[in-house]
Steps between C-alpha positions, in 0.01 A plus 500: 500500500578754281871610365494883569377644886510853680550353782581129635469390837717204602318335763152424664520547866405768750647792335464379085131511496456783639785669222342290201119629639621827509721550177228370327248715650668810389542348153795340406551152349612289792599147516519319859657196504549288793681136536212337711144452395347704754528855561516656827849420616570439891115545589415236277803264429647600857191455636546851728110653427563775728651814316544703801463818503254727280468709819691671739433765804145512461497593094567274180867535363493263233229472298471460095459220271603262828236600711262459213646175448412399863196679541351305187598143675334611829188588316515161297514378816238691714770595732469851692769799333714609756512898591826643622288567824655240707878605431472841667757535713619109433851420474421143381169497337326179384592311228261501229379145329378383176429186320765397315275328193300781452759753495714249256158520254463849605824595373524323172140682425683846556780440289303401199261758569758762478610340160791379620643195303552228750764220458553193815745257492778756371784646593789755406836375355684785380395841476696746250480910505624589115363793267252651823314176533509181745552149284345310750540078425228296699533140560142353418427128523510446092852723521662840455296830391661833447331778657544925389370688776589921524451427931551194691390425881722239722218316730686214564579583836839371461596775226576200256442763200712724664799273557452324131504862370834517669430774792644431797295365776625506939522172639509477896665220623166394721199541398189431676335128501223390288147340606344235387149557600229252529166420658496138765197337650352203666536664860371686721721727660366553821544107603846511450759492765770735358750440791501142417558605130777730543691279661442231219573767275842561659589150458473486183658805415831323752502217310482629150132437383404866513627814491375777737370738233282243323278561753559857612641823450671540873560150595203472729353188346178336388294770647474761282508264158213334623294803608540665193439145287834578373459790312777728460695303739808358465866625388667349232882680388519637146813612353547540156094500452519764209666212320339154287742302704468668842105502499522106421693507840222679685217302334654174566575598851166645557320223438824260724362684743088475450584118482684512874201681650290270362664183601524648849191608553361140366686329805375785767187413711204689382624511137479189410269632249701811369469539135636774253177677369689731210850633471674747329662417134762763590683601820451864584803716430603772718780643369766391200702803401397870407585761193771736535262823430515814441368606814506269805248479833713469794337359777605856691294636240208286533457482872528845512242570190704704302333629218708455161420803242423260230272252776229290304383296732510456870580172684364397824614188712719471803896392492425129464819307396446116563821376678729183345600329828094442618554728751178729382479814339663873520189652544444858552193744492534850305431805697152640496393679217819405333436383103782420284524610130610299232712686213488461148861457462494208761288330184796555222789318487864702498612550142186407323246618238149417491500227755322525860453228773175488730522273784693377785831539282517921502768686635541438857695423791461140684275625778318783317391141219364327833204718439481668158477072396199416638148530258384841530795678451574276200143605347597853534821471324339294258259781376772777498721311289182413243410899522892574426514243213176586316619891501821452468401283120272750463710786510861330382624623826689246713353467858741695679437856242174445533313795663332447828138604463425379243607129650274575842239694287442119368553313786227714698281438172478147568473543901831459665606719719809711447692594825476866549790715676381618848438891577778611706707199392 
């Protein structure tokens, strides 16, 4: 780790590859730092290896360095490519899976391939704009470094360099729950009597030994835990998760709760043998707070696919807000042909200078975040706001006077696709 950057990225998840990848791509000296020692984000640490969606309506919509990203672990892995064949005319098309090692390997062979300077176990503790530059201090585990960088990239999902940079974030008072996802066996599903275990399971949630979203979403029991092996599963409430103290909460809770399932399902007949085969060293996130930007994506703006004059990126993924009482999900489809824009001032914080965000954090309203959060979307952002911060050190222009073209001229360089204003719109 160097002293002086062009650009640092804050960050190792969904979105921060794909910035570091590309800001080093077009040339600029990029550090990525990231407080785990894996990089990858909810895919890998979340365990969620299904980005959903690079396609939409029968063509691709988000492409780039995060379709190369999962095209190279599907080849690793002799797995078939997708086409965008199968979403013509789909409302809901499939989700789309990878391996979470090899994409974890995968990405760490990208970064330092694009000459990025790489950096786990680290984190952000203050973060100072004075005389055009960012005095960034990281946390490493043999103390504090001071970091110059001329652009910096939030990729914390939580906008933790935002806030420390002393921007002002919107806090909802409810947020959606987290998931703790894992992977159960010792059973086979199709010899167990589910009627019998539902109403075992709604014992124990009467007399205090579980709690109806350990095992489900919607309160409708064993079922669908054990189907799925427990994968992406169960709800577990997160305020405050942008926070050290409020994440301990979740993660403490999260695991409360693997440890009920797993003592009930130990006592049920037919699982006498139920064992935890891996789980998650994080709970999945959705949603901590967002940026106050200089553009915002209303969710009236979304479902209806307006198209922003300064889009970078679309977004594709249905209204999917994950309810806090276990009552299920506010779920609803977009309209055909219908594909959202993302703008670049949803990526800049109000008031700042040389700072972007990439992730589930931009400028948005509560239901237009239930979909912009998820991976895709996140990979898109991520490679506008590396194409942004590489120009915009390149060219001593902050983000937001930076000239258009020349920002999608490089993002169609290195393959992503740049929305495109219908004729007649």
């Amino acid at each position: 780790m160097q002293s002086q950057y062009d650009v640092v990225v804050a960050g190792g998840g969904t979105a921060g590859v794909v910035a570091a990848v590309q800001a080093g791509r077009a040339g600029a000296r990029t550090l990525l730092i990231e407080k785990n020692g894996i990089l990858g984000g909810t895919i890998t640490v979340g365990g969620i290896n299904a980005p959903a969606h690079f396609f939409a309506w029968g063509r691709p919509v988000i492409a780039g360095i995060g379709w190369e990203l999962f095209r190279r672990t599907r080849e690793l892995c002799g797995e078939p490519i997708p086409t965008p064949e199968f979403t013509l005319n789909n409302d809901k098309p499939g989700h789309l899976t990878l391996d979470k090692a090899v994409y974890a390997a995968v990405c760490d062979e990208a970064v330092l391939a694009a000459g990025v300077d790489l950096v786990f176990h680290a984190m952000s503790a203050a973060a100072v704009f004075e005389e055009g530059a960012w005095t960034l201090t990281v946390c490493t585990k043999t103390g504090l470094r001071k970091i110059r960088t001329r652009t910096l990239i939030d990729a914390t999902g939580d906008a933790n360099v935002v806030s420390l940079a002393g921007f002002p974030l919107v806090h909802s008072p409810v947020v959606q729950p987290a998931t703790l996802s894992l992977y159960g066996s010792g059973y086979d599903v199709q010899q167990l009597d589910f009627p019998a275990l539902n109403a075992a399971a709604e014992a124990a949630v009467a007399a205090g030994e579980l709690k109806s979203t350990d095992l489900s979403w919607r309160n409708t029991g064993p079922e669908s835990f054990l189907k799925s092996h427990g994968v992406n599963a169960n709800h577990i409430r997160a305020p405050g998760a942008d926070t050290s103290e409020g994440r301990t909460a979740v993660e403490v809770e999260s695991r409360r709760a693997m440890l009920r399932v797993y003592r009930f399902f130990k006592k049920q007949p037919g699982l006498e043998k139920y064992r935890i085969d891996w789980f998650c060293t994080e709970a999945g996130i959705r949603e901590t707070v967002t940026i106050q930007g200089k553009e915002t994506v209303t969710v009236q703006a979304y479902e209806s696919g307006f198209f922003f004059d300064s889009a970078l990126c679309y977004a594709y993924y249905n209204i999917d807000e994950h309810l806090n009482d276990g009552k299920g999900i506010n779920y609803r489809r977009l309209g055909l042909n219908v594909l959202p824009t993302i703008p670049r001032g949803a990526l800049l914080p109000a008031g700042s200078r040389f700072l972007l965000v990439a992730g589930r954090c931009v400028a948005s309203d509560r239901e237009a975040n239930a979909a912009l959060r998820v991976e895709c979307p996140c990979m898109a952002m991520g490679q506008a706001a590396g194409a942004l911060a590489a120009l915009s050190a390149r060219m001593g222009l902050d983000p937001e006077e930076l000239p258009l073209e020349p920002v999608r001229a490089l993002l169609r360089q290195h393959g992503a696709i740049v929305p495109e204003r219908l004729t007649g719109a």
